[in-house]
C-alpha positions as CSV (number, residue, x, y, z in Angstrom):
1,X,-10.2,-11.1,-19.5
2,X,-9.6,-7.4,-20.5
3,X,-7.2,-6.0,-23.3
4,X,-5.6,-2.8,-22.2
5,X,-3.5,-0.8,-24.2
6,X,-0.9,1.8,-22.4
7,X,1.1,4.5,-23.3
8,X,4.3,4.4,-21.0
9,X,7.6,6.0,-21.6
10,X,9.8,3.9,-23.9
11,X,12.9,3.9,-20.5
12,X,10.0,3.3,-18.4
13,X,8.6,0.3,-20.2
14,X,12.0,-1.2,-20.7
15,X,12.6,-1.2,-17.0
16,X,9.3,-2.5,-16.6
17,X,10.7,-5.3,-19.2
18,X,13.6,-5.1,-17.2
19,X,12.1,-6.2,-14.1
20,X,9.6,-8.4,-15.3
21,X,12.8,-10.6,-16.5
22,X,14.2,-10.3,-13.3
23,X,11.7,-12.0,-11.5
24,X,10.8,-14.6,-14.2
25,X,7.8,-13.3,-15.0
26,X,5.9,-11.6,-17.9
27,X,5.5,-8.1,-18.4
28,X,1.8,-8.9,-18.1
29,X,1.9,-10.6,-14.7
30,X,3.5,-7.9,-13.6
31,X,1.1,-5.6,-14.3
32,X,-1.4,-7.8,-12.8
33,X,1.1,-8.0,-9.6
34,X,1.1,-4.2,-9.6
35,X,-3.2,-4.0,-10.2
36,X,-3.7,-6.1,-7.2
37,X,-1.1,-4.3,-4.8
38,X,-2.8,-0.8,-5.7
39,X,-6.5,-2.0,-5.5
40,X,-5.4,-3.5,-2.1
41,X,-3.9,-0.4,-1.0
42,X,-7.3,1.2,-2.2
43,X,-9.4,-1.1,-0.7
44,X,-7.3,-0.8,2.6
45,X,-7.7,2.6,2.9
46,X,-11.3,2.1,1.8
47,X,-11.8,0.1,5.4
48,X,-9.6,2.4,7.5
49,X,-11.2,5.4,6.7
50,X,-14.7,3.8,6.9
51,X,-13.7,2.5,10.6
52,X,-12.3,6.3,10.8
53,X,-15.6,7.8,10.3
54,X,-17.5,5.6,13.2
55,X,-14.5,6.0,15.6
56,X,-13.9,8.7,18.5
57,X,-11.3,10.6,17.7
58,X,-10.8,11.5,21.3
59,X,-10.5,8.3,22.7
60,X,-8.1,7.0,20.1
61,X,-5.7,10.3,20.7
62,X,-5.9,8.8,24.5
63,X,-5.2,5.2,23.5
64,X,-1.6,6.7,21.7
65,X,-0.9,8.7,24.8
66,X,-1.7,5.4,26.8
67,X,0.8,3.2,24.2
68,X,3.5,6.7,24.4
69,X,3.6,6.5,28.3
70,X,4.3,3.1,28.3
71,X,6.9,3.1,25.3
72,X,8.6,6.2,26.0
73,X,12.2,5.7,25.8
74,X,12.8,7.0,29.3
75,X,10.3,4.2,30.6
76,X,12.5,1.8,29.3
77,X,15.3,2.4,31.8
């Protein structure tokens, strides 16, 4: 395992402290919470735009028009 060392705001990292105590947890796992939601985020976006760049932009702008005609509020009446 890795030792980092941050510089935060002192307000921000007694929020952070704040929180951590909140939820029963150290202030290291929740940095560890907070690495693992942002590297999934990354990697999501890592996949989406990698589906992005083999899809058909035309066909997918017809699919939403497809999914808007048939869930257009004035279809629901």
């Amino acid at each position: 395992m890795t030792v980092l060392t941050i510089r935060l705001p002192d307000e921000q990292h007694q929020k952070l402290q704040d929180l951590a105590r909140r939820q029963g947890i150290t202030l290291d796992s929740l940095f560890e919470e907070v690495a693992s939601v942002v590297l999934d985020d990354a990697d999501g976006q890592a996949r989406f735009d990698a589906r992005a760049a083999r899809g058909n932009a035309a066909r997918g702008l017809e699919i939403l028009d497809n999914l808007d005609a048939v869930h257009a509020p004035e279809s629901r009446q």
